[in-house]
MIGUKOL-531818 format. One record per residue: x, y, z of N, C-alpha, C, O in turn; residue in three letters. Coordinates in steps of 0.1 Angstrom, whole numbers, plus 5000, padded with zeros to 4 digits. Layout:
XYZXYZXYZXYZAla/...
***
This chain:
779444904109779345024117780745064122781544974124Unk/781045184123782345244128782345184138781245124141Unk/783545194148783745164158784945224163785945184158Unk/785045304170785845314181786245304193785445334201Unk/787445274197787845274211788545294215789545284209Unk/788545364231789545474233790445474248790945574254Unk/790445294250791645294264791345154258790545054257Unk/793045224251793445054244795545094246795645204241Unk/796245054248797045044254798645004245798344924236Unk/799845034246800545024236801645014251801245024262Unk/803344984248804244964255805244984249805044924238Unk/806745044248807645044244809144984250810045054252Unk/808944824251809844784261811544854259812344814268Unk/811944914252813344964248813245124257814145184262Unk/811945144254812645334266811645284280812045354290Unk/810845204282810845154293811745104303811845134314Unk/812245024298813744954299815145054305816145014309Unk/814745204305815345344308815045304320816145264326Unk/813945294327813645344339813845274346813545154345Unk/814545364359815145264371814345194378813245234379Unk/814645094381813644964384813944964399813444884405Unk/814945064407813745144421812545214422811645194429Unk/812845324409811545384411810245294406809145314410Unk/810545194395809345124395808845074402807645074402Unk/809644984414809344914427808845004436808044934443Unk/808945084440808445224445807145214446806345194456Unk/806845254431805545254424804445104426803245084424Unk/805245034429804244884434804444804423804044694426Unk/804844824411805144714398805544594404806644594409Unk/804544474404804944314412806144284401805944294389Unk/807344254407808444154399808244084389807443994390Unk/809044094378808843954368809043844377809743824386Unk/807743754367807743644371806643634380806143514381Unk/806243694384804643674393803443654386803243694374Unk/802543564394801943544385800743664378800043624369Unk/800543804384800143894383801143954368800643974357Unk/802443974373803344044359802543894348801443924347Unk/802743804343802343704336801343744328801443734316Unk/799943824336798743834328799244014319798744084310Unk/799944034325800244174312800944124298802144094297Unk/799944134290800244074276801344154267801044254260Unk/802144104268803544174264803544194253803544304248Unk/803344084247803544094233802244144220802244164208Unk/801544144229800344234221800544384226800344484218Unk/800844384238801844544242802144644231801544744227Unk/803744544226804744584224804144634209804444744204Unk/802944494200803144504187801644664184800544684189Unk/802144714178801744834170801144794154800444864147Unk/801844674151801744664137800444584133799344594136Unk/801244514123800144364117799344284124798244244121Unk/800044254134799044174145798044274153796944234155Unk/798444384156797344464162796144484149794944494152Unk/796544494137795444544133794644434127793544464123Unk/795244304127794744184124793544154135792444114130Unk/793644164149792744154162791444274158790244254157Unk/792044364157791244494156789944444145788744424147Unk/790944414127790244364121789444264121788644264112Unk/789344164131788744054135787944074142787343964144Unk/787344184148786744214156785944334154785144374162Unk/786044404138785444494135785944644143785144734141Unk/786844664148787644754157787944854143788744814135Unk/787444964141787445094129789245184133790345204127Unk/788745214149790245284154790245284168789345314176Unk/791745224171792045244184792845364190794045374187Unk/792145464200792845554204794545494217794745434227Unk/794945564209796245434223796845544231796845664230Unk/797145454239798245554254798745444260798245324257Unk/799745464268801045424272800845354285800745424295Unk/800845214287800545164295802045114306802945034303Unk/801845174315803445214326803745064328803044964327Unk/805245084333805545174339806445314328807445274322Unk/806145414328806445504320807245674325807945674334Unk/807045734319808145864319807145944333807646044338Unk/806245904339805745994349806645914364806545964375Unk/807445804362807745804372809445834372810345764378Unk/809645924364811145994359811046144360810446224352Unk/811946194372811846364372812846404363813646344357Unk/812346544364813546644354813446644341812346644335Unk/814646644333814946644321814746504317813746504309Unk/815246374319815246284320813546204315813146134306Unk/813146284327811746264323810846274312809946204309Unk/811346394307810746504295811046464288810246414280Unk/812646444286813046334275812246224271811946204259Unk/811746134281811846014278809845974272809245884267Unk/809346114278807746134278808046164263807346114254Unk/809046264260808846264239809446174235809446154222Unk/809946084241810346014226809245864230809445764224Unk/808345854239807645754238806245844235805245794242Unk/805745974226804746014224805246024208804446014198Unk/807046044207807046074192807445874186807345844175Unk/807745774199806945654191805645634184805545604172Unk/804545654192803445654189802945724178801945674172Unk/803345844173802745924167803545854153803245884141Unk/804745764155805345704143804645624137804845614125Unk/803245504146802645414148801145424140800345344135Unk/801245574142800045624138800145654121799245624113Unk/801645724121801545754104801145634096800345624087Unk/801945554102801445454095800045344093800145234087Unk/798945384098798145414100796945464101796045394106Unk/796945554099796745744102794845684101794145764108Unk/793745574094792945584094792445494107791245474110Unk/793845434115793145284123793745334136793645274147Unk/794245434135795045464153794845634151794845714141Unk/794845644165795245814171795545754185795745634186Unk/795745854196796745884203796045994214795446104212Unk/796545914228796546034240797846054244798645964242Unk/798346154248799446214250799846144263799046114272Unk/801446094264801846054277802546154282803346194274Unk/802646204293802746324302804046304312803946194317Unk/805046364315806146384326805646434335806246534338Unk/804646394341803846444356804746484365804346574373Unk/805946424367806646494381807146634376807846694384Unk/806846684363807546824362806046894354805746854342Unk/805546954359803846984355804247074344804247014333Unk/804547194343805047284333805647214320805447254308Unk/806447114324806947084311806046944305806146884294Unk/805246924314803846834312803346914304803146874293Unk/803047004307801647064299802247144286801447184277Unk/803747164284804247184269804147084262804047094249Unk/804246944267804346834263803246784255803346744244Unk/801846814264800646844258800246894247799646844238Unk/800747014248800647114235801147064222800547084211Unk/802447004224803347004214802346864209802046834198Unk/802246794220801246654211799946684203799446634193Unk/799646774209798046814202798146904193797146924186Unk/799246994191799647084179800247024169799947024158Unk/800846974173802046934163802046754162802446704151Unk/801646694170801646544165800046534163799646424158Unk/799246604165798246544164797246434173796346364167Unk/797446424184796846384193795546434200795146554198Unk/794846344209793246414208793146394222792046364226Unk/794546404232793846454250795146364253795946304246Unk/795046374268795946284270795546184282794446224288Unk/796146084287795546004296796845974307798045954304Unk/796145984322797346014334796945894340795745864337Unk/797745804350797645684351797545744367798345824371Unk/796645704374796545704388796745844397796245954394Unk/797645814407797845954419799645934412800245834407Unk/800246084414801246134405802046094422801146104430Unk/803146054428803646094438803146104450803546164460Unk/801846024448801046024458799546144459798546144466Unk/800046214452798746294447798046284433798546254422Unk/796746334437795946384430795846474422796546564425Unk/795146504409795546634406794346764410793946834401Unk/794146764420793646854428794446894433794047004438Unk/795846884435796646924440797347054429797647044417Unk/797547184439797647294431798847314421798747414413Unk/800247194421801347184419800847144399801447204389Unk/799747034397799347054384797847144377796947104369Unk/798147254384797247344375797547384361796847404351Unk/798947364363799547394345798747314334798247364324Unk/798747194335798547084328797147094330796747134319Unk/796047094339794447124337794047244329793147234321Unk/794747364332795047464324795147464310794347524303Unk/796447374306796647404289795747294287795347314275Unk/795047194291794247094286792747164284791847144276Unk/792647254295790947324289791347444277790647464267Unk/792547514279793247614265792647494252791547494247Unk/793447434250793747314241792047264239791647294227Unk/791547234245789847154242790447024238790546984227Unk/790746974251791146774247791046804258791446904264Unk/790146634264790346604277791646494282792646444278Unk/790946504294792346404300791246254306790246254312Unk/791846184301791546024305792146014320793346014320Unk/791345994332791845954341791745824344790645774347Unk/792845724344793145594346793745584354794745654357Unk/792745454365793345434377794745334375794845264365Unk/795745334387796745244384797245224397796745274407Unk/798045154398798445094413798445164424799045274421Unk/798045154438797945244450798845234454799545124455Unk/799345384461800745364469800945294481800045254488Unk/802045284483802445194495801845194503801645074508Unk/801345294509800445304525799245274523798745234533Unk/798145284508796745224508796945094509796245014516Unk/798345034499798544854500798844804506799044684504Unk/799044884522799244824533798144894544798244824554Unk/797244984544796244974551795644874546795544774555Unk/794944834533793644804526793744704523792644644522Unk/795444594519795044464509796244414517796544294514Unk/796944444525797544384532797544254541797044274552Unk/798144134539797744014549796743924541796543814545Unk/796343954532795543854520796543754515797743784514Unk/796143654512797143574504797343584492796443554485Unk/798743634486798943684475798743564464798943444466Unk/798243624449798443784449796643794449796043844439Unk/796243754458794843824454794643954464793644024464Unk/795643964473795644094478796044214469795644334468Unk/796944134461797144264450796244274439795844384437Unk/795844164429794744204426793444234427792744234418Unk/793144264442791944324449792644484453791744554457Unk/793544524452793944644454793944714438793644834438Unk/794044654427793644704411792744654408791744664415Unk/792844564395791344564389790444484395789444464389Unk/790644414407789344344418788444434418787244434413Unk/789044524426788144614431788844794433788144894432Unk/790444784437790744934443790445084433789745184434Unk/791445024424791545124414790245184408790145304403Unk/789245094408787945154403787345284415786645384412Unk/787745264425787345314436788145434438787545534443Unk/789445434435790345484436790145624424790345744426Unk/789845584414788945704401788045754409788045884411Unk/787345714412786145744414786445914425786246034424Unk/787145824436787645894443788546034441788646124449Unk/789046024426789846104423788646194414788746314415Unk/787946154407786946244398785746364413784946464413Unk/786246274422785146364431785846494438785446604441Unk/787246424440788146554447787946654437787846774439Unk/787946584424788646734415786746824419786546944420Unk/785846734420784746844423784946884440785147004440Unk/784946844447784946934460786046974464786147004476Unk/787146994455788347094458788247274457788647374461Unk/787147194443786647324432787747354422787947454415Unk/788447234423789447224408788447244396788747314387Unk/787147164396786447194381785747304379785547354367Unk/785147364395784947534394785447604386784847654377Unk/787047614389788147674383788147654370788247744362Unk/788047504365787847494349786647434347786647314348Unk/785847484344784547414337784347404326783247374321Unk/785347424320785547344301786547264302787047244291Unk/787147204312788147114314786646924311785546884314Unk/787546914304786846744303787446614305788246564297Unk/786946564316787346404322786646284313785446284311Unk/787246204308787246064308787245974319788046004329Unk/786545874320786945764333786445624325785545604316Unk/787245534331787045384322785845314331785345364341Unk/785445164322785345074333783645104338783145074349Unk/783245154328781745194331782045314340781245314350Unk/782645394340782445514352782945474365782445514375Unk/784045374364783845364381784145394388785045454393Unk/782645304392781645294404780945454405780045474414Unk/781345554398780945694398778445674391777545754393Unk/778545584385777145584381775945524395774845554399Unk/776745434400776245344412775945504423774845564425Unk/777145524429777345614439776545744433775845804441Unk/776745774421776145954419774945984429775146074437Unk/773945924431772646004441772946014454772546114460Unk/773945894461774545864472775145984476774646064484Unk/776345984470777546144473776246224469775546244479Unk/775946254462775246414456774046444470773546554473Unk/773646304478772846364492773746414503773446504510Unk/774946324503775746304516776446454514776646524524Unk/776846484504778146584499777546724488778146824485Unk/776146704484775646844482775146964487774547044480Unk/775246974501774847064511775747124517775547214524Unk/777347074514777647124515778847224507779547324509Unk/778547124497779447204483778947314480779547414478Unk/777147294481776847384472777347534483777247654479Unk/777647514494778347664501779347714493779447834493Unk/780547634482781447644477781247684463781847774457Unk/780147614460780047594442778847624431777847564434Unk/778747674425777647724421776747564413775547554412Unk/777647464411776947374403776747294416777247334426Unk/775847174414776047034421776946954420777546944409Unk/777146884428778246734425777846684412778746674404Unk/776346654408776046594400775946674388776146634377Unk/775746774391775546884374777046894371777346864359Unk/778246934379779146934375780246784371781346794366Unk/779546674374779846544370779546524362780346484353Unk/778646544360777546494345778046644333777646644321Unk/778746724337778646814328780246794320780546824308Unk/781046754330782346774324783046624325784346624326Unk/782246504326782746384329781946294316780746274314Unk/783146234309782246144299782845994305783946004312Unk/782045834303782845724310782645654299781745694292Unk/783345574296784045424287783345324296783045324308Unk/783045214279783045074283783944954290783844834294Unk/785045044289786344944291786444834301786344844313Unk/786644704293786444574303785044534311784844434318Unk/784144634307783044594316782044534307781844594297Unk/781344414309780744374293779844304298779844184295Unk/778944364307777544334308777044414311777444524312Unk/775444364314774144434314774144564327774544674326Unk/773744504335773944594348774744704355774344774364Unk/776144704349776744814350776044904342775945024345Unk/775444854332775844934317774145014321773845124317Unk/773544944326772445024328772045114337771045184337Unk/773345114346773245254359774045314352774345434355Unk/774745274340775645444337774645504326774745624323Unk/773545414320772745454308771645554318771345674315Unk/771245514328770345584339770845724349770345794358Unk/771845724346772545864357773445954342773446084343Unk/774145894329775346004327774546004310774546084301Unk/773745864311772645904297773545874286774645914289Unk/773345804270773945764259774745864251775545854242Unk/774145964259775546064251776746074260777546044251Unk/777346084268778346054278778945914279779745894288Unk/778445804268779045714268779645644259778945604250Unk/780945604259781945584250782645454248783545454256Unk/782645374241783045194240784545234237785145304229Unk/784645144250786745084247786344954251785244914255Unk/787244904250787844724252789144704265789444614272Unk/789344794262791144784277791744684272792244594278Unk/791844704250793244594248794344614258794244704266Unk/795244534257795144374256794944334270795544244276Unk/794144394274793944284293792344264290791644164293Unk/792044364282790344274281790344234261791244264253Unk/789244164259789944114242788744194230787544204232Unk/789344234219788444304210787244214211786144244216Unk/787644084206786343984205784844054214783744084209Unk/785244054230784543994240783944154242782844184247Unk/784944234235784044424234783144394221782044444222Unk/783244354214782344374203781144324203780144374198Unk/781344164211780344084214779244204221778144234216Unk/779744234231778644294243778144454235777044504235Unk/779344504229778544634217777444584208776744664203Unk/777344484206776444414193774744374204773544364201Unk/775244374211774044294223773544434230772544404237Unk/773844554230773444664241772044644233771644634221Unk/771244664253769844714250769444794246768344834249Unk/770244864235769645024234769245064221769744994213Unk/768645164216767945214202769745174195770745144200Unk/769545194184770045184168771045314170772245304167Unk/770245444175770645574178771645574186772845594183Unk/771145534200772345544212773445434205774645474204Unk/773145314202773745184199775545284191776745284194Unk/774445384178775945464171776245544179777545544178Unk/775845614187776545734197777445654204778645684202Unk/777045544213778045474221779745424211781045434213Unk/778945384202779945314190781345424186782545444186Unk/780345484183781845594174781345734177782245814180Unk/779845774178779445944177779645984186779746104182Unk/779945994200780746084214781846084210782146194207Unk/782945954209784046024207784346064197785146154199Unk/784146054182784146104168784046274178785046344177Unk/783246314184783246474187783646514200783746634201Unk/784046454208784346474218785946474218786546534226Unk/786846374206788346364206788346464190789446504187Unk/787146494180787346544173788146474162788946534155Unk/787746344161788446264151788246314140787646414139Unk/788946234128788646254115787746144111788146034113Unk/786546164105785446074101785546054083784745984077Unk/
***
């Protein structure tokens, strides 16, 4: 059976290695040497090659869609930035020729300069061939509900590729309301993948609905990892608490407009019970198998793809048939 997956993760320690390591500390990146930096697998990161496709192959992995796992060119303004967002998108797209039937590619973006984000876009999805791009967390502390990236929501609904919203470390002021005074590092990892960052999407896929950012674009299309999260759990909850009064604003529902322009990934999540509140609210077509190489393992995604409760039908839709049409692969 094909397989695809599509928040699987790549690293280029040489133009990483560019960036000032204030602004990565800024951004909350724990120090080498912690035992948190430790579990980011470097060297499956870094490799692109033989060893990646040897795992893949071991695991029955058909193609992995990759994006740029930070710290990266969004936390670099200006030119600098632009720069450093193409030549770690015209890596990738190097990674891929070679390739070309086992990898594709989400676009990595210079968020602090939106305009030249969203040429960035273009130029990946015209000309390199790429199928959306994927933005890691709050840009500067915002959201993109914020009117400063309309450019980039814009050329991404022009374009027809969505954008993967991937949560990523909270800024200073949530990591000190929220996980603060815990004994590290499990305060820090209860502020990511414990528990924040799931929360933290969630929270960001809902602004873009009651801003009326998706009003504005209603052929714009979201990705979210991780089984939806926590977006499958909560949908009936918000849609009581928060549909009386949107609908003053919006012609759709929280939920019609969730469900309409929001597809979610398996990523890292590899059991039953998630997997059946996202099967019960966003339904087998809206759902799309990743693995979250290398922090979660091809093995342990394939295992739980081979075991889903579900028809033969949904079993291929989840597998490869959403995203085969939704990123527009080549089959």
């Amino acid at each position: 059976m094909r397989i695809v997956a599509l928040e699987e993760h790549f690293t280029v320690p040489a133009l990483a290695g560019r960036i000032d390591l204030d602004a990565i500390t800024r951004r909350g990146f724990p120090p080498p040497g912690t035992s948190w930096s430790l579990t980011i697998r470097q060297p499956q990161l870094q490799d692109l090659g033989p060893a990646r496709m040897a795992d893949m192959d071991a695991a029955g992995i058909s193609v992995q869609v990759l994006s740029l796992s930070g710290p990266g060119a969004d936390l670099v303004p200006g030119r600098k930035g632009v720069s450093l967002a193409r030549e770690f998108n015209d890596t990738l797209k190097g990674a891929i020729d070679e390739n070309p039937q086992r990898m594709a590619g989400f676009a990595h973006l210079p968020m602090l300069s939106p305009e030249a984000a969203a040429d960035e876009l273009e130029r990946c999805v015209t000309q390199l061939g790429f199928n959306g791009a994927l933005i890691n967390g709050l840009i500067d502390g915002r959201f993109l509900d914020d009117l400063r990236f309309e450019p980039i929501l814009a050329r991404a609904e022009h374009l027809d590729v969505p954008i993967y919203l991937h949560p990523w470390i909270p800024p200073a002021s949530v990591q000190e309301a929220y996980y603060a005074g815990l004994p590290e590092p499990l305060g820090f990892m209860l502020s990511v993948a414990g528990w924040g960052w799931h929360m933290e999407t969630a929270i960001h896929v809902l602004r873009l609905v009651l801003s009326g950012t998706l009003e504005r674009h209603p052929r714009l299309k979201l990705i979210v990892g991780h089984m939806g999260e926590s977006l499958p759990f909560m949908l009936a909850r918000s849609e009581a608490i928060l549909g009386g009064e949107l609908r003053k604003i919006s012609q759709r529902s929280l939920a019609e407009t969730i469900l309409q322009q929001v597809w979610i990934t398996t990523s890292g999540f590899f059991t039953v019970p998630p997997l059946m509140a996202a099967l019960t609210t966003f339904g087998a077509d809206r759902i799309l198998f990743s693995v979250d190489y290398p922090f979660s393992a091809n093995a342990a995604g394939r295992r739980f793809l081979d075991d889903l409760p579900v028809s033969p039908e949904d079993k291929a839709k989840i597998a490869h048939g959403n995203a085969d049409r939704l990123l527009k692969l080549p089959v």
